[in-house]
PLY file of the C-alpha trace (Angstrom):
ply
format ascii 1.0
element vertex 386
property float x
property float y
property float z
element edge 385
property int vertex1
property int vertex2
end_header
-4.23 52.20 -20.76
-4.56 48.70 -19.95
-4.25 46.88 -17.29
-2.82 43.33 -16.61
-3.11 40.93 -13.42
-3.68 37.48 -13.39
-7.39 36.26 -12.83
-7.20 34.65 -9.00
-5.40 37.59 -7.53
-7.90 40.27 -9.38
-10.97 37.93 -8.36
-9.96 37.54 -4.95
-9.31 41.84 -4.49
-12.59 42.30 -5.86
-14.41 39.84 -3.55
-12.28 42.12 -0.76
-13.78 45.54 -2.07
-16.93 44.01 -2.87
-17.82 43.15 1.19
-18.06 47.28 1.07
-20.50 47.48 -1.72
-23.82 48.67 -0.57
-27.04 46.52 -1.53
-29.68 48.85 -0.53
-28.14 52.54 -1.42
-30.10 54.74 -3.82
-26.95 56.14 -4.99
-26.39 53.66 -8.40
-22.78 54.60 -8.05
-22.51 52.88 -4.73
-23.86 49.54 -6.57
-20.14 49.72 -8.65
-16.45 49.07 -7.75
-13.81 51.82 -8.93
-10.53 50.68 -10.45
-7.89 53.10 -10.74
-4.35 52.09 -12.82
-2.07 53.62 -10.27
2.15 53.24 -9.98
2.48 49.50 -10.60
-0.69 48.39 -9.81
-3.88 48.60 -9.79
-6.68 50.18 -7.72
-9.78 48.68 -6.49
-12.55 50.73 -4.16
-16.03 50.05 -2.95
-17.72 51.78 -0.04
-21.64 52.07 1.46
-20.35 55.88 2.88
-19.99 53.80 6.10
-17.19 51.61 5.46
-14.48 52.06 2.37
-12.42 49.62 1.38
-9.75 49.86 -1.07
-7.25 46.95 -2.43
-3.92 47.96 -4.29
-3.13 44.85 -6.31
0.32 44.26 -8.37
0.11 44.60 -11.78
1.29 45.78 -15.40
0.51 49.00 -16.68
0.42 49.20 -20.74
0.25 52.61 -22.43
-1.05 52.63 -25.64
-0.06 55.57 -28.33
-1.74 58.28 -26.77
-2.65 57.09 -23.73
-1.98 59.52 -20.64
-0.15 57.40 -17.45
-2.71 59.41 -15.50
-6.32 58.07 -15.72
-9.25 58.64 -13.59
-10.27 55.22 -13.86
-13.10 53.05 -14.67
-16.46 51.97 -12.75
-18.07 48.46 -13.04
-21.02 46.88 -11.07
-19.65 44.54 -8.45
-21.66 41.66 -8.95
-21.40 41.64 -12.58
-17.83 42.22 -11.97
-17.36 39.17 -9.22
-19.36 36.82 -11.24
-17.15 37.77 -14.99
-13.79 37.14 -12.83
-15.24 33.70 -10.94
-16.01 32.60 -14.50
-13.40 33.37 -16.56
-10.56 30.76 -17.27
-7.31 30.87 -15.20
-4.98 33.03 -17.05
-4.06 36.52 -17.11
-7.01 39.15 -17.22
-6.72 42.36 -19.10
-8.52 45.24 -18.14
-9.45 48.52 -20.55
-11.38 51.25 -21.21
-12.80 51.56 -24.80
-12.70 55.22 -26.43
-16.09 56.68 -25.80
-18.60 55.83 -22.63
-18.29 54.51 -19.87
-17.39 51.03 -20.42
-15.09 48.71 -18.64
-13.52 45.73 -21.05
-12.25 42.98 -19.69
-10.40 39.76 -21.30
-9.18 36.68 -20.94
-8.20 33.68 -23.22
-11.17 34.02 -26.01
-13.30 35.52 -23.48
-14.05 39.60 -24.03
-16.43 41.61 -21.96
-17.75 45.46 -22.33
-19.65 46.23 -18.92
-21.51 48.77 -18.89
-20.32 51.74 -15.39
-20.84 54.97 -14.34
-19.18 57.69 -14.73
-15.72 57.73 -12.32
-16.37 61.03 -11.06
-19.38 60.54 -9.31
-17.72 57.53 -7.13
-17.36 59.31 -3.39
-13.96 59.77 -2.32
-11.90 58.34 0.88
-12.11 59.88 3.64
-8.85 61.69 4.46
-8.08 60.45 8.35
-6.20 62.57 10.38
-5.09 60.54 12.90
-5.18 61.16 16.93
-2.86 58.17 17.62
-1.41 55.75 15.24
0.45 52.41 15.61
1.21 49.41 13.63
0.60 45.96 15.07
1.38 42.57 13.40
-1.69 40.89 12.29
-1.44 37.66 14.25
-1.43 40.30 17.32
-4.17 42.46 16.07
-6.16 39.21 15.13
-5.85 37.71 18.85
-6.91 41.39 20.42
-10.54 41.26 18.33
-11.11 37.19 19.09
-10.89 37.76 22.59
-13.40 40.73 23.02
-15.79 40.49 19.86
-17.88 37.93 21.36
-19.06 39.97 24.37
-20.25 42.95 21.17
-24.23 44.36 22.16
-26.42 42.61 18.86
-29.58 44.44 20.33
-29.06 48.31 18.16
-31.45 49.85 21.16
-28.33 51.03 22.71
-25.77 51.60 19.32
-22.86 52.44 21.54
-22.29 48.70 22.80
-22.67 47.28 19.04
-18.70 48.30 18.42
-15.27 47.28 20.32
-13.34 50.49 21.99
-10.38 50.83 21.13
-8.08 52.91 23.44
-4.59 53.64 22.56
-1.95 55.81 24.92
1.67 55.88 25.42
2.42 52.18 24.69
-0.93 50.87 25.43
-3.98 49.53 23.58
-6.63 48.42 24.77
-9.76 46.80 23.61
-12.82 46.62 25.42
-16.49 45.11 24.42
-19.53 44.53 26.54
-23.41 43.92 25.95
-24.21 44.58 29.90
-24.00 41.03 30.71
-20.32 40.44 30.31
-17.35 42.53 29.95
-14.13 41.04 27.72
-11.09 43.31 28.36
-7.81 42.72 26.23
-4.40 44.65 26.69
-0.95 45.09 25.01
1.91 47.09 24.76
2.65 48.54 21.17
6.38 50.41 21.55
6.68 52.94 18.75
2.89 54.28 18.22
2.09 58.04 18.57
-0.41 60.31 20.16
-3.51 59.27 21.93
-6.83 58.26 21.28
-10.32 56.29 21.89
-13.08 55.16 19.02
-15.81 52.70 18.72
-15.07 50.64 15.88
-18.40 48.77 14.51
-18.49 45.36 15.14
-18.73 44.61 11.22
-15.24 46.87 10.75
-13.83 44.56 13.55
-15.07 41.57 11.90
-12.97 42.39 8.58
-9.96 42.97 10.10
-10.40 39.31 11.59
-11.08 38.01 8.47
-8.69 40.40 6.27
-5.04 40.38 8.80
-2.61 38.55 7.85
-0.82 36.42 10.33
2.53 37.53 8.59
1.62 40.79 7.84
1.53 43.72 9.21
-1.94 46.68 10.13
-1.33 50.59 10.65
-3.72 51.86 12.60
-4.85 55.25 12.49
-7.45 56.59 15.50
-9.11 60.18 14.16
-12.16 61.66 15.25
-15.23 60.27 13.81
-13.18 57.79 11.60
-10.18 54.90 11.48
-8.20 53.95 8.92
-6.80 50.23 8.46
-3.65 49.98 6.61
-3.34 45.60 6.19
-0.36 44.23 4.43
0.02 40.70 3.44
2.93 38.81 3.53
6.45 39.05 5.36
7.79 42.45 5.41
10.67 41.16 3.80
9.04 39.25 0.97
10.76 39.17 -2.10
7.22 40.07 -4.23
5.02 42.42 -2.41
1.40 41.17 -1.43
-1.72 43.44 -2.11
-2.17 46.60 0.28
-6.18 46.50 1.66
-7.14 50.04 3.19
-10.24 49.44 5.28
-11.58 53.15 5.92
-14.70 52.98 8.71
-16.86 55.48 10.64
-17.03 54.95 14.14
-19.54 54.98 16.47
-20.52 58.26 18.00
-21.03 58.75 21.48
-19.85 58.24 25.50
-18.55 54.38 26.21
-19.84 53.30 29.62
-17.29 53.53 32.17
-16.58 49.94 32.09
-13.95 50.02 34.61
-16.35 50.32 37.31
-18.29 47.16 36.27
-14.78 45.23 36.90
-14.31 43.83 40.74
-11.99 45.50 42.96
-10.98 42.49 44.46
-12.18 38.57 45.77
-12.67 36.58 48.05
-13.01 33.26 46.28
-10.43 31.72 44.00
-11.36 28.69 41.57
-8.45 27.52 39.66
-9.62 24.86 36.69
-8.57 23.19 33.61
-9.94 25.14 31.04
-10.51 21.95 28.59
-12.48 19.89 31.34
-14.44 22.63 32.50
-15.48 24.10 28.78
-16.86 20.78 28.02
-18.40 20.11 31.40
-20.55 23.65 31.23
-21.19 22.74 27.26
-22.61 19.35 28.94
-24.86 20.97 31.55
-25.71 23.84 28.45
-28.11 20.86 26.60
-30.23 20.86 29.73
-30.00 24.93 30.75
-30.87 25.97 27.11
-34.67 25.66 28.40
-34.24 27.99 31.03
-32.19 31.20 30.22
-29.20 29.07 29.50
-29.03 29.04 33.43
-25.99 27.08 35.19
-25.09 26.83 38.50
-21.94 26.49 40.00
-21.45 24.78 43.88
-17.94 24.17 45.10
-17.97 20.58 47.26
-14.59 20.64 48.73
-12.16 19.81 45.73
-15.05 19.46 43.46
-17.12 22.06 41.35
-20.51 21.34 40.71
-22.14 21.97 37.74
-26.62 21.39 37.52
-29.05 22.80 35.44
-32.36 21.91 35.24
-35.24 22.35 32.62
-39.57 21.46 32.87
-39.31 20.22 29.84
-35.80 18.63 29.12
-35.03 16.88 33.48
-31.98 17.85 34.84
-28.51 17.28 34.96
-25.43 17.38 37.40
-21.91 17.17 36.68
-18.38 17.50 38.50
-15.17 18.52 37.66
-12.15 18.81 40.01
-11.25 22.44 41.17
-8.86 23.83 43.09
-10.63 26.28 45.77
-9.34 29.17 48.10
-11.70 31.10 49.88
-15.28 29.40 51.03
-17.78 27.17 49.57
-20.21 29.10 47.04
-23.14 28.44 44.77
-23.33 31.00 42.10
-25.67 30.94 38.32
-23.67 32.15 35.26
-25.19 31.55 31.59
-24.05 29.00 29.92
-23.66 30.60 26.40
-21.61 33.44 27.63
-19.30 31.14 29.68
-18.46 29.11 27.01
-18.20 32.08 25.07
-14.51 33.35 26.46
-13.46 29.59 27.45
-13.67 29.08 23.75
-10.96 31.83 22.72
-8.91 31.37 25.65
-5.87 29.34 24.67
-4.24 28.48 28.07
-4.69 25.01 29.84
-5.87 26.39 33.05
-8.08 29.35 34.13
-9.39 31.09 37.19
-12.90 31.99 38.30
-12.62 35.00 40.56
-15.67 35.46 43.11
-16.57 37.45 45.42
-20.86 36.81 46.43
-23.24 35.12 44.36
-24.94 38.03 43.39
-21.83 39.86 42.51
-19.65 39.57 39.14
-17.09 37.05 38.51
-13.91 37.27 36.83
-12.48 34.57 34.44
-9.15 35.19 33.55
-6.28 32.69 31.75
-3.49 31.23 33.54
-0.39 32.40 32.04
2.90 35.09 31.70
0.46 37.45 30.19
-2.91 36.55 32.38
-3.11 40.31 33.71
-3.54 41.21 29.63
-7.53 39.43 29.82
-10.16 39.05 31.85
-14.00 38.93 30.64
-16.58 39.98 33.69
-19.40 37.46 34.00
-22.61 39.01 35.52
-24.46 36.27 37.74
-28.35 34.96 37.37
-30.28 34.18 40.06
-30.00 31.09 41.81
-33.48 29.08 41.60
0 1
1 2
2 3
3 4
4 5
5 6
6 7
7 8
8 9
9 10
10 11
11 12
12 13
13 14
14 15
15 16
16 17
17 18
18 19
19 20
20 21
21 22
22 23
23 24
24 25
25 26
26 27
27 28
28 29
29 30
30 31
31 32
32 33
33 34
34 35
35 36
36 37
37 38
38 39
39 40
40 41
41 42
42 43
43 44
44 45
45 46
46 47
47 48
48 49
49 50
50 51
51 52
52 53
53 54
54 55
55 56
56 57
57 58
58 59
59 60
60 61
61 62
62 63
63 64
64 65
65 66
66 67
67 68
68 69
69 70
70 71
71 72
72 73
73 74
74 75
75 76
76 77
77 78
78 79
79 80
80 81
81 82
82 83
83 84
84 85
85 86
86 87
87 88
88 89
89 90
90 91
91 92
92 93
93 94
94 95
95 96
96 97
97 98
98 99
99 100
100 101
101 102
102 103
103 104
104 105
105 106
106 107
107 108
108 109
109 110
110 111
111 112
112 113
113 114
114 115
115 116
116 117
117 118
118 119
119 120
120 121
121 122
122 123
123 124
124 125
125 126
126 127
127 128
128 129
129 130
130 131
131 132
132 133
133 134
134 135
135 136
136 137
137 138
138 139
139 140
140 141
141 142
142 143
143 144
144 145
145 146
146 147
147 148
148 149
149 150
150 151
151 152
152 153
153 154
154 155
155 156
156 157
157 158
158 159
159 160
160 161
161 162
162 163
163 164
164 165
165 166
166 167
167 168
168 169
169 170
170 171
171 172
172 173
173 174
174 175
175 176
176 177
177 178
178 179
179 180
180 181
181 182
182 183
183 184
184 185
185 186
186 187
187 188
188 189
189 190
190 191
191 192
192 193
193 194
194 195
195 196
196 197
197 198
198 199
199 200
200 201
201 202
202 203
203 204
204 205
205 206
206 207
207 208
208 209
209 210
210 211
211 212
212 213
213 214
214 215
215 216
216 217
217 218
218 219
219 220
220 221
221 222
222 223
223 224
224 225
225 226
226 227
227 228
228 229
229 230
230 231
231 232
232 233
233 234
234 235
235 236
236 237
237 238
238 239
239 240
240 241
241 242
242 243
243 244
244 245
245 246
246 247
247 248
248 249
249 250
250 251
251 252
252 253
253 254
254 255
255 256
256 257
257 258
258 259
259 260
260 261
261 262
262 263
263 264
264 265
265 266
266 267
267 268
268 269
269 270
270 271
271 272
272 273
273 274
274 275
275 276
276 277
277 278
278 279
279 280
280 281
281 282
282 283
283 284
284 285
285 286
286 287
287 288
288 289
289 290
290 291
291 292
292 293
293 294
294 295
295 296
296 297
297 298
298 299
299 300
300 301
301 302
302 303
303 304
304 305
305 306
306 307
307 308
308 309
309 310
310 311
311 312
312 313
313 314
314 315
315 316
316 317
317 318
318 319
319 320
320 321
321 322
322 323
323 324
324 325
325 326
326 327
327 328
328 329
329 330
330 331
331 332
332 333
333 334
334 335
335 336
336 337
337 338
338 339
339 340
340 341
341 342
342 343
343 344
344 345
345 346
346 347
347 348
348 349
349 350
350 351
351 352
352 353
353 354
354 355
355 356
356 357
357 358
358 359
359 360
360 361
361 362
362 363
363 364
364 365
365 366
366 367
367 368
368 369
369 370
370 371
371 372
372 373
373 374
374 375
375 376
376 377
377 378
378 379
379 380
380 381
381 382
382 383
383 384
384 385
C-alpha cells in the first residue's frame, strides 16, 4: 500500500510526533516513529512510555494488486525521518513498504529513499484512557488556562508533585492550579456539557505542548483517568470545508497528594492597591536591574496616592521609583520578588490590576480588573523587608 501526502504537511506531523521520541531510551524501538495507513489518512506515533503522541494526517491510500487495506504499518528512525522530509523538494511525498524487511521507502520528485526500521510490532501501544471526567474546550480557551498558571510550575524535581499543573474538573468547573511554594497562580472556567469528575497532575512538559500544539480555532477533548490524560487537539474551524490533522497527546500524570493550596490563599484584606497594570509592570521591571543582586528583592511603600518602588544592591547602588496608585486601607511597606511579580503581570491582559494585602509578612493577592477577575488570582509570598 502506498501512501500519499504532500511534503510540508507530512514534515510538519512528524516534527509533532517527533517532540515524543525518546533520546536516551535503551529500547531502539523508542528511537523510531510508527506510521500506520489508516481510513483516509495516515498515522504517525512516537512516545518515550511517558508521553505518546500520535498525528492523523489526510491523505491517499493506493492499493496495489495484492495489497491488503489493512496493514500494520511501517517504523522509521525519527531523525533520519525529519531530516529526509526537511530536505526533500516541495511536492507530494509517497510513502511504501518494499516486499521483504523492514524498510520504509519514501519519494519525491527524483528523490527515492529505503530507511532502514524495526519491526512494527515491537512499537508499544497507546494507552487506552478511561476517562473520570471528560470535556472539550476550544483551544484559544484551553491555551489562556495554561499561560496564566504555567509560570508559577516547581523547576526544582526535590518535590515532583509541584513540577505539573492540577487540573480539577467537576460539574461545570475546571480549574487549574500551579505553585512552586513561593507563589500560587489559580485559573477558573465554566465548561457546560463535560461529564464526571476528576483531578490529575499534568507534567509541566505535557502542559507545555498543548500551548504550543492548540489551535486557536480548534477545538481539545479532554479526558481525566487515573494515572493518565488523553488530549484530543483538532485544528481548524469545526466547520472547515477540508479537515485539519487530529494530534492525540497521551501523558502520564504525576502521582501523588497536591498540597491543599486553598489554604495558602487569604481569607480576606485589609489593604487594597488598585494600579495600571502597564505602568506598574515596567516600573517593577525598572527597579528588577538593581534587585537582581539581592534575591530579586523589591519593596513596595504606599505614600499617599503614590506606590513606591526601591531596591537596592552592594554592588549595583540603588534605585527608587513611583507610580500612582489608588489605596484603601493604610499605608504599608511590603518585599515581593521581582521575577515572580513580573511573572503574572506579564500574562495578565487587563489594563488595571489589584494588589490585595493584608501585613507585610503575610501573602498578597494580585488579581486582574475585569467581568471575569474572580476567574484569577496568583498568591505572592512576601520577603523580608531589609
Amino acid at each position: 500500500m502506498q501512501v500519499i501526502c504532500p511534503r510540508k504537511d507530512l514534515y510538519e506531523a512528524v516534527q509533532t510526533v517527533g517532540r515524543a521520541v525518546s533520546g536516551r531510551s535503551t529500547l531502539p524501538i523508542l528511537s523510531h516513529i510508527l506510521a500506520v495507513p489508516q481510513g483516509d489518512g495516515l498515522k504517525l506515533t512516537a512516545t518515550d512510555l511517558e508521553m505518546w503522541m500520535e498525528v492523523h494526517l489526510p491523505a491517499r491510500l493506493d492499493l496495489g494488486i495484492g495489497d491488503d487495506e489493512d496493514t500494520a504499518g511501517f517504523t522509521a528512525p525519527a531523525r533520519v525521518f525529519t531530516e529526509i522530509l526537511g530536505a526533500l523538494p516541495e511536492a507530494d511525498v509517497t510513502l511504501d513498504r518494499p516486499s521483504g524487511g523492514n524498510q520504509m521507502q519514501v519519494r519525491a520528485g527524483r528523490s527515492d529513499y529505503k530507511i532502514l526500521g524495526l519491526p512494527a510490532e515491537e512499537f508499544p501501544g497507546v494507552p487506552d484512557v478511561v476517562a473520570g471526567a471528560s470535556f472539550v474546550i476550544s483551544g484559544e480557551l484551553l491555551r489562556d488556562v495554561i499561560r496564566h498558571v504555567l509560570f508559577a510550575v516547581a523547576t526544582d524535581e526535590s518535590r515532583p508533585i509541584l513540577t505539573g499543573v492540577m487540573l480539577s474538573f467537576k460539574g461545570t468547573t475546571l480549574r487549574a492550579v500551579a505553585t512552586d511554594t513561593h507563589r500560587l497562580a489559580v485559573r477558573t472556567v465554566e465548561l457546560p456539557g463535560g461529564e464526571g469528575e476528576a483531578i490529575a497532575i499534568v507534567p509541566a512538559r505535557a502542559m507545555n505542548e498543548l500551548l504550543r500544539l492548540a489551535d486557536d480555532e480548534g477545538t481539545v477533548t479532554v479526558s481525566l483517568a487515573q494515572g493518565q490524560a488523553r488530549f484530543e487537539i483538532k485544528k481548524g474551524k469545526p466547520d472547515a470545508a477540508t479537515p485539519g490533522a487530529v494530534i492525540t497527546m497521551v501523558t502520564r500524570l504525576i502521582e501523588g497528594q497536591y498540597p491543599n493550596y486553598e489554604r495558602v490563599i487569604p481569607a480576606g484584606h485589609d489593604r487594597k492597591l488598585t494600579l495600571e497594570t502597564g505602568e506598574f509592570a515596567k516600573a517593577v521591571k525598572r527597579a528588577a536591574i538593581v534587585a537582581r543582586d539581592n534575591a530579586n528583592r523589591v519593596v513596595l511603600s504606599t505614600e499617599g496616592a503614590q506606590l513606591v518602588l526601591t531596591a537596592e544592591s552592594g554592588a549595583v547602588g540603588s534605585v527608587r521609583d513611583e507610580i500612582e496608585v489608588a489605596r484603601e486601607g493604610d499605608d504599608i511597606q511590603i518585599a515581593f520578588n521581582a521575577k515572580y511579580m513580573n511573572d503574572v503581570l506579564n500574562i495578565v491582559e487587563t489594563e488595571g490590576v489589584v494588589l490585595e494585602l493584608t501585613e507585610p509578612l503575610r501573602p498578597g493577592i494580585l488579581r486582574p480588573i475585569g467581568d471575569n477577575a474572580q476567574d484569577y488570582l496568583c498568591v505572592l509570598m512576601p520577603m523580608q523587608v531589609i
